[in-house]
ZAFILUM-551212 format. One record per atom (N, C-alpha, C): residue number from 1; x, y, z; residue in one letter; atom name; chain. Coordinates in Angstrom, 2 decimals. Layout:
N
   pos        xx        yy        zz   code   site   unit
   NUM         X         Y         Z      A     CA      A
...
***
This chain:
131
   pos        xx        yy        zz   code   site   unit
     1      0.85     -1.15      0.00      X      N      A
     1      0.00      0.00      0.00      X     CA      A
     1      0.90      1.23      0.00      X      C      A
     2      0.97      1.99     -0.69      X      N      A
     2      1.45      2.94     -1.24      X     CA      A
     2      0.78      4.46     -0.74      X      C      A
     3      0.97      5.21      0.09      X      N      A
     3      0.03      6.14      0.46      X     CA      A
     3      1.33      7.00      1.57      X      C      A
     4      0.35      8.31      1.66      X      N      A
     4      0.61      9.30      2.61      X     CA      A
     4     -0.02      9.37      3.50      X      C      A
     5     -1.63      8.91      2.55      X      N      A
     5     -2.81      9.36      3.10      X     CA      A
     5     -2.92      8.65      5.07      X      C      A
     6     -3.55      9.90      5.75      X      N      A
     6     -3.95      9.24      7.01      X     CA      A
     6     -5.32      9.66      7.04      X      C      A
     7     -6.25      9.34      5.86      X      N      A
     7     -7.50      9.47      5.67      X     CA      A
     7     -7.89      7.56      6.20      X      C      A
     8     -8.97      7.99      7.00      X      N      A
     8     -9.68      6.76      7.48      X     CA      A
     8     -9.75      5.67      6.69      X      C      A
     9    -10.35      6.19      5.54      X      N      A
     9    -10.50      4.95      4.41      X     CA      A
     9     -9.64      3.89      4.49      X      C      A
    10     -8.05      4.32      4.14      X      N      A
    10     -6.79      3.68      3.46      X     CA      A
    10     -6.77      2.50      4.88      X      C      A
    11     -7.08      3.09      6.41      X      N      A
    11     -7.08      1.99      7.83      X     CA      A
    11     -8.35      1.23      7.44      X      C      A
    12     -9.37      1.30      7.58      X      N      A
    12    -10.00      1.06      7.14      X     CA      A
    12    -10.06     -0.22      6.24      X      C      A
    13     -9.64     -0.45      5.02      X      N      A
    13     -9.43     -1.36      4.03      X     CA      A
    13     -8.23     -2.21      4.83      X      C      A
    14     -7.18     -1.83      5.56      X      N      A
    14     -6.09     -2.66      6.05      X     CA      A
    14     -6.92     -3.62      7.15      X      C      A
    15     -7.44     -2.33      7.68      X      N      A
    15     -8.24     -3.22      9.12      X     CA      A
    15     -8.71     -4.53      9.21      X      C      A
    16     -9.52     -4.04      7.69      X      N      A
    16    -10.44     -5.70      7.08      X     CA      A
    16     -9.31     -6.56      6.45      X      C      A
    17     -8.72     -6.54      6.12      X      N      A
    17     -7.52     -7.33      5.81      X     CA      A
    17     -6.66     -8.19      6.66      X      C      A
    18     -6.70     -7.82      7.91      X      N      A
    18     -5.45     -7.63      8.40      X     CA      A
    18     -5.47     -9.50      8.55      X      C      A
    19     -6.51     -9.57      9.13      X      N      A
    19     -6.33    -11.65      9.28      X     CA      A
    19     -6.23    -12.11      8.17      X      C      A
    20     -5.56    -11.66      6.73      X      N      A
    20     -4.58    -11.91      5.81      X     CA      A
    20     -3.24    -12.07      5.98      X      C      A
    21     -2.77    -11.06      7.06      X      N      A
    21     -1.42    -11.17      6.63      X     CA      A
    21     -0.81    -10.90      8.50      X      C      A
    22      0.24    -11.49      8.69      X      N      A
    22      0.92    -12.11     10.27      X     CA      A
    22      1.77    -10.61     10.49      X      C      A
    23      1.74     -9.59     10.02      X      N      A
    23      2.68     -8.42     10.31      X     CA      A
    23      2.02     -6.85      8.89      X      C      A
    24      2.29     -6.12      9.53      X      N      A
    24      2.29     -4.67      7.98      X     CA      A
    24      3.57     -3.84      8.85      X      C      A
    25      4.45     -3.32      7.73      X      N      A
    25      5.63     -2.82      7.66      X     CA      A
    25      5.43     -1.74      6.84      X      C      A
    26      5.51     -0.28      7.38      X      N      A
    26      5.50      1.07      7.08      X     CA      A
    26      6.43      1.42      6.65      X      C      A
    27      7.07      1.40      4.68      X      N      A
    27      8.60      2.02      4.24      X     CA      A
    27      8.32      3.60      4.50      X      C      A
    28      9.58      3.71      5.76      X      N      A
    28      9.50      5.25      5.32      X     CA      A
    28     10.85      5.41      4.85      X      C      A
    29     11.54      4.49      3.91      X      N      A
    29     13.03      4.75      3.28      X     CA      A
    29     13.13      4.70      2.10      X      C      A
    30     11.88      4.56      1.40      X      N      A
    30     12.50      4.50     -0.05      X     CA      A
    30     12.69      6.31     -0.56      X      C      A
    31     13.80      6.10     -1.30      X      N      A
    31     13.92      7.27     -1.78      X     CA      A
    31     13.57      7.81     -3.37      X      C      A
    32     13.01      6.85     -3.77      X      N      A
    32     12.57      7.00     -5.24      X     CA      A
    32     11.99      8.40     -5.14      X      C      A
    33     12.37      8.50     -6.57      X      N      A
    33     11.32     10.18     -6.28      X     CA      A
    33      9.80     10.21     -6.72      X      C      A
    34      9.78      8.92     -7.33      X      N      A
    34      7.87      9.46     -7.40      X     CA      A
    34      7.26      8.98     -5.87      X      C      A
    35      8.27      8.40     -4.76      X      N      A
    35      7.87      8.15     -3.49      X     CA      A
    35      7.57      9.94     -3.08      X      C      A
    36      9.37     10.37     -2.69      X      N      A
    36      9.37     11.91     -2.69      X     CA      A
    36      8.22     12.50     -2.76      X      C      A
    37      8.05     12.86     -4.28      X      N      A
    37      6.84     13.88     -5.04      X     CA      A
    37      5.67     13.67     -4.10      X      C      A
    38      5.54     11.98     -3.81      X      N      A
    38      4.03     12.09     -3.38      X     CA      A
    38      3.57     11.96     -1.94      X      C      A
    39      4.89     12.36     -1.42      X      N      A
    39      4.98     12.69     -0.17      X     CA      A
    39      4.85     10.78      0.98      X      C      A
    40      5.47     10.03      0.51      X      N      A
    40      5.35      8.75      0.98      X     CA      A
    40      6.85      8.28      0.86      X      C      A
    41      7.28      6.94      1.52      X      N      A
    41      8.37      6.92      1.82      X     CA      A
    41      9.56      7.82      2.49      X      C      A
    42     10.67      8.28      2.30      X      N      A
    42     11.48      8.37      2.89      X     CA      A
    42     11.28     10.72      2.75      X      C      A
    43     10.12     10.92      2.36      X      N      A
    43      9.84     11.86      2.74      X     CA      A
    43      8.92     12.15      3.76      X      C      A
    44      8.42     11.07      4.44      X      N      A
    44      8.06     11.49      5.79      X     CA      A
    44      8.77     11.45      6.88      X      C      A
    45     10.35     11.02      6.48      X      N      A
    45     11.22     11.60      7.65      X     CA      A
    45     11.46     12.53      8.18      X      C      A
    46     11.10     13.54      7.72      X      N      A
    46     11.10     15.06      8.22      X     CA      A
    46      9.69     15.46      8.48      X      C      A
    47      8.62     14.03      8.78      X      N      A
    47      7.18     14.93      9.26      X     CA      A
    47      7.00     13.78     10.30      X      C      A
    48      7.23     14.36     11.40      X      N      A
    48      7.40     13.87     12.80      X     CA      A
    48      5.77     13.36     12.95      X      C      A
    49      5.05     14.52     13.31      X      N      A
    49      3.94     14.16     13.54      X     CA      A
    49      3.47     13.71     12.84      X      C      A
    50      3.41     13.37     11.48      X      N      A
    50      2.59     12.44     10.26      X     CA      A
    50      2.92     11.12     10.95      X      C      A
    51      3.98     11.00     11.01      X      N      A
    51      4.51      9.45     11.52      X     CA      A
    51      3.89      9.04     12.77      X      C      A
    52      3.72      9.79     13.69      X      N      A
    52      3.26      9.70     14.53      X     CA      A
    52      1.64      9.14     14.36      X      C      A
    53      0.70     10.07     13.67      X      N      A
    53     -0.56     10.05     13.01      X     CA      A
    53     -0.28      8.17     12.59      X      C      A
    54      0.34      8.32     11.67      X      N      A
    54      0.26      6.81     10.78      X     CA      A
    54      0.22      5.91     11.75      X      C      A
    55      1.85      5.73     12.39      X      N      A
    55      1.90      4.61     13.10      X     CA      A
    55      1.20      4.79     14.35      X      C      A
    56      0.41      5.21     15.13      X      N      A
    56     -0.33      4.89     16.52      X     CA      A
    56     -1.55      4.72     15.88      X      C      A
    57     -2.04      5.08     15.05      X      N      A
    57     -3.31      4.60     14.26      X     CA      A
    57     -3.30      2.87     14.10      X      C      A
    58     -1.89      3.21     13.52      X      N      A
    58     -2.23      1.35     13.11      X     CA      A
    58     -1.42      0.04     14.02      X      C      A
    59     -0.39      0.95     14.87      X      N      A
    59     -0.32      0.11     16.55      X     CA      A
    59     -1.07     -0.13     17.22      X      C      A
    60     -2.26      0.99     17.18      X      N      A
    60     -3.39      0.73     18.40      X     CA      A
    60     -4.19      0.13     17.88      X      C      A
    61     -4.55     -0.07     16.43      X      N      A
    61     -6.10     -0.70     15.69      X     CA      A
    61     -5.92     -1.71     15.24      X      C      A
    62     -5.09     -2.46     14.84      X      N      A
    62     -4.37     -3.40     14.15      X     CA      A
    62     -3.86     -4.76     15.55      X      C      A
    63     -4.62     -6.27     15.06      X      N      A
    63     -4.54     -7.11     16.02      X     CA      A
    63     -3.15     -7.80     16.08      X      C      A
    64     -2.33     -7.11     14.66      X      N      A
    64     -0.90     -7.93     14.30      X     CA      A
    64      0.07     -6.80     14.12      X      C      A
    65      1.78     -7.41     14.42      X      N      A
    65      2.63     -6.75     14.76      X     CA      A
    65      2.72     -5.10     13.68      X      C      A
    66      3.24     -4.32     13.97      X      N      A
    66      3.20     -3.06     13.24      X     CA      A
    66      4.69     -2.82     13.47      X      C      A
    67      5.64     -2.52     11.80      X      N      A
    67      6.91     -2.64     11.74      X     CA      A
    67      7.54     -1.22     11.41      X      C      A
    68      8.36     -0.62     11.55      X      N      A
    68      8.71      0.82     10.46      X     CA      A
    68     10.24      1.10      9.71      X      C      A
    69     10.50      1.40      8.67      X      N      A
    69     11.74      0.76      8.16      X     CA      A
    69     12.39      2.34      7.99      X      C      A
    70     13.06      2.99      8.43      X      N      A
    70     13.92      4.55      8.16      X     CA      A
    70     15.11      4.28      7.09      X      C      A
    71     15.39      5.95      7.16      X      N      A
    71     16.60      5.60      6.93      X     CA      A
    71     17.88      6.26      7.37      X      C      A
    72     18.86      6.86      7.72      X      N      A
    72     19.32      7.46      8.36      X     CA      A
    72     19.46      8.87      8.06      X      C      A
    73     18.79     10.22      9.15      X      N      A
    73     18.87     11.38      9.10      X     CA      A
    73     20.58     12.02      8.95      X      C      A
    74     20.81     13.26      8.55      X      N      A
    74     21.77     13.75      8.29      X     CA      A
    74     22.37     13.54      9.87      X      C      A
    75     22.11     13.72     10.60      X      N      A
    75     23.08     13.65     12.15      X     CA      A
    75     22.74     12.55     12.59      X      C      A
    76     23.08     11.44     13.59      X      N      A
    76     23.05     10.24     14.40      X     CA      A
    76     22.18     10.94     15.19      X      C      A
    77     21.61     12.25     16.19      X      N      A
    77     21.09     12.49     17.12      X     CA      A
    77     19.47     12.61     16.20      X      C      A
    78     19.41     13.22     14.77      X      N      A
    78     18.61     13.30     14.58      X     CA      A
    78     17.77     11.88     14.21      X      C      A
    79     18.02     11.04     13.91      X      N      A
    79     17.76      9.41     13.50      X     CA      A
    79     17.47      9.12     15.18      X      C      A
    80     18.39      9.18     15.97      X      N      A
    80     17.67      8.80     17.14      X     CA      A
    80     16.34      9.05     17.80      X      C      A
    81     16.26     10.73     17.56      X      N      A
    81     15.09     11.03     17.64      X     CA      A
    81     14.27     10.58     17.30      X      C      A
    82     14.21     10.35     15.41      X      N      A
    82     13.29     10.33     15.01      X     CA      A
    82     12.53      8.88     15.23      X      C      A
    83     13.42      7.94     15.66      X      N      A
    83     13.57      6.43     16.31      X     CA      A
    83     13.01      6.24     17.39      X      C      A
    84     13.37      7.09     18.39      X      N      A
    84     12.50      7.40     19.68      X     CA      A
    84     10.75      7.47     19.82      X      C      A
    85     10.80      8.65     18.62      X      N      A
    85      9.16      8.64     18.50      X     CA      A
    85      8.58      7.31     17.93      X      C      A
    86      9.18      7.07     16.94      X      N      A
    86      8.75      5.80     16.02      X     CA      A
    86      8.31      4.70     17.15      X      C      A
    87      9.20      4.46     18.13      X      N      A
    87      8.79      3.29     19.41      X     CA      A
    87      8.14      3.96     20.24      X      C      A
    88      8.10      5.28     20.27      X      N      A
    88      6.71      5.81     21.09      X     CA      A
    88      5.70      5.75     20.97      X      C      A
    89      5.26      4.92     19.48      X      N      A
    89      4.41      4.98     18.77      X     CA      A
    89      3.82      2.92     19.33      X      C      A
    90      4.22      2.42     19.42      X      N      A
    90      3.76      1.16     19.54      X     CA      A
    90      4.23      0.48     18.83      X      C      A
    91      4.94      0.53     17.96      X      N      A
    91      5.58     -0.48     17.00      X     CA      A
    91      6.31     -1.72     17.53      X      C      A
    92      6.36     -2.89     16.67      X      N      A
    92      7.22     -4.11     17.69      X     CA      A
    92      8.53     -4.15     17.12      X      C      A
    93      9.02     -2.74     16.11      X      N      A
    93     10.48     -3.38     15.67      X     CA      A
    93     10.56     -1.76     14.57      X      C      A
    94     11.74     -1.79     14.78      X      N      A
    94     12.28     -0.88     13.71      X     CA      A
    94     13.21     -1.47     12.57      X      C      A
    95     13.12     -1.43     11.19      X      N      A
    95     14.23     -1.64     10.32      X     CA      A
    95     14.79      0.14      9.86      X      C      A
    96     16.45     -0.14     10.09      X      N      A
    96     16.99      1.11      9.89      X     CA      A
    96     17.96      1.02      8.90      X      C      A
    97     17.66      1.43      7.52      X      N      A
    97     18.28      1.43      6.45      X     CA      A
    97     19.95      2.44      7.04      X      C      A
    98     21.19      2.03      6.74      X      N      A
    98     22.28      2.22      7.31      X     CA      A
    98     22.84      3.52      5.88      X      C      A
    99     21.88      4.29      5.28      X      N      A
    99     21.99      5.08      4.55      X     CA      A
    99     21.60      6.42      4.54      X      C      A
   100     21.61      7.68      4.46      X      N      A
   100     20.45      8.58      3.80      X     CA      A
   100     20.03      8.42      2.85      X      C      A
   101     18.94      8.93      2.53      X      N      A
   101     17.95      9.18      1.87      X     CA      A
   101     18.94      9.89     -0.13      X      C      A
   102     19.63     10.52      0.24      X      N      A
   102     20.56     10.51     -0.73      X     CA      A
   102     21.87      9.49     -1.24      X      C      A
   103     21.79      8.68     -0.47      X      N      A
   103     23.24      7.76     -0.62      X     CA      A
   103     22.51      6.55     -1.26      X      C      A
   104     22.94      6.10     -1.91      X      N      A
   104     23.10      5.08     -2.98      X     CA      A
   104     23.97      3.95     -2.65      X      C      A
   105     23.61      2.26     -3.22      X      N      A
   105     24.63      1.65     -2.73      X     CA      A
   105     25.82      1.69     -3.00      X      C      A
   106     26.62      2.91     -3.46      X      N      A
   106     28.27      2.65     -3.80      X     CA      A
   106     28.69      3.28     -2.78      X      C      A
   107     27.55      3.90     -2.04      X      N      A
   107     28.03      4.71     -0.26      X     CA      A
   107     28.18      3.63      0.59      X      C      A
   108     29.23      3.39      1.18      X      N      A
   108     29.03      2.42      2.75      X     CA      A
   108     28.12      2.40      3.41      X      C      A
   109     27.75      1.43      3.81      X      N      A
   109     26.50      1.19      4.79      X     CA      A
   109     26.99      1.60      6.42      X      C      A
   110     26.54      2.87      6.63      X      N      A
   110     26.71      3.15      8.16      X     CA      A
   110     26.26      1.98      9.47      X      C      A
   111     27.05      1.16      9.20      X      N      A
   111     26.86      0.14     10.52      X     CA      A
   111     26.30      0.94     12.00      X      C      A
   112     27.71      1.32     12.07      X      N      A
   112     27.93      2.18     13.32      X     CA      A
   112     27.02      3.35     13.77      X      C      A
   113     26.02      3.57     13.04      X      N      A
   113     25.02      4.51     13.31      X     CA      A
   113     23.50      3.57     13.40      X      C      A
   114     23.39      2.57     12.98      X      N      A
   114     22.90      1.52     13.28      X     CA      A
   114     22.76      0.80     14.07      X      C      A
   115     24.10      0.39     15.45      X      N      A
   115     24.44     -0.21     16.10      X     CA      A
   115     23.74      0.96     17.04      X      C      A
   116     24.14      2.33     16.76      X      N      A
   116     23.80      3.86     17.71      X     CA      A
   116     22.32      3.72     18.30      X      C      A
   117     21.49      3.83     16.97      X      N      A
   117     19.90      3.10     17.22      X     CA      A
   117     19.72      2.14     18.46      X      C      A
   118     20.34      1.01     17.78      X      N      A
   118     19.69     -0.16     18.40      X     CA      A
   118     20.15      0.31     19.84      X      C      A
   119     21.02      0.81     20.45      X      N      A
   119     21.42      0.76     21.96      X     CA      A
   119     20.60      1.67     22.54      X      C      A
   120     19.87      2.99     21.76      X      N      A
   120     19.13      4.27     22.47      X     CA      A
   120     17.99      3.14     22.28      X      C      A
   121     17.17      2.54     21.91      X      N      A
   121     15.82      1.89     21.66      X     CA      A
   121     15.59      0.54     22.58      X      C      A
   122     14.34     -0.20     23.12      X      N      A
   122     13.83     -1.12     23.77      X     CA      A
   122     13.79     -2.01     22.87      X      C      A
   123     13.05     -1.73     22.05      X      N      A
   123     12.36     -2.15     20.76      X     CA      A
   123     13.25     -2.61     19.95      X      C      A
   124     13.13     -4.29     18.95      X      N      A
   124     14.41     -4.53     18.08      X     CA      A
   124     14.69     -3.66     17.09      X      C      A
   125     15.64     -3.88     16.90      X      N      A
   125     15.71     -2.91     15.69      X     CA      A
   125     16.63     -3.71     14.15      X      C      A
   126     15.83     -3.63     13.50      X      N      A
   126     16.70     -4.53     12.41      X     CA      A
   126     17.86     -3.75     11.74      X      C      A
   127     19.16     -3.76     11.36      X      N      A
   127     19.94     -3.79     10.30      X     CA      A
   127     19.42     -3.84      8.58      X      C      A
   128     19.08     -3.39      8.21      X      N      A
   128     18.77     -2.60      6.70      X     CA      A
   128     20.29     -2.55      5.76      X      C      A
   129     20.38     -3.65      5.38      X      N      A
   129     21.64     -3.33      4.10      X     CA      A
   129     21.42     -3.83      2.39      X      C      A
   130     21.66     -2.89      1.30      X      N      A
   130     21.48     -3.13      0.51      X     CA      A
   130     22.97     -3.04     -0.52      X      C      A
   131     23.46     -4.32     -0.54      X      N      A
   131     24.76     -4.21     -1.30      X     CA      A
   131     24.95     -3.59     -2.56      X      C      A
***
């Protein structure tokens, strides 16, 4: 599901679904740009409260696990943050793409800002690498 939207509808249709499928996983890392343009994926890293909106909507309504996949903000403090809220939110797991949003795979995969995550957080946090 492909969306920005936190119009009722889009929960709604998942809701009835959901005893389809054992987990739903929220990309907020892709960086494609028709993601960008349409305000989904790895452009809701910079809208705190949207994320917020999305994921406690579908932590609290949803009878199966709720996942969220980032990717790494320009500073380590800012990714933490934005990590912080993300498990403030109810989620059972974070995946943290070891990239920004501009880096491509011929950039190294920031382990070590990854490892940063997982130690500020309760919540697992997966490793995100794309060779």
């Amino acid at each position: 599901m492909c969306s920005d939207n936190t119009e009722p509808s889009i929960y709604k249709i998942l809701f009835f679904r959901e005893k389809d499928i054992s987990g739903f996983d929220v990309n907020m890392g892709c960086p494609k740009e028709f993601s960008i343009k349409g305000g989904m994926g790895a452009a809701l890293l910079k809208q705190p409260e949207k994320v917020k909106d999305i994921l406690i909507n579908l932590a609290s309504n949803l009878s199966i696990p709720v996942t969220c996949k980032i990717r790494l903000l320009p500073t380590i403090e800012e990714t933490i943050g934005l990590a912080n809220i993300i498990q403030s939110c109810g989620v059972a797991a974070v995946a943290v793409h070891g990239r920004t949003k501009e880096e491509r795979p011929q950039h190294p995969n920031n382990n070590e800002a990854i490892k940063k995550v997982s130690e500020a957080l309760a919540i697992p946090v997966i490793a995100k690498y794309t060779p």
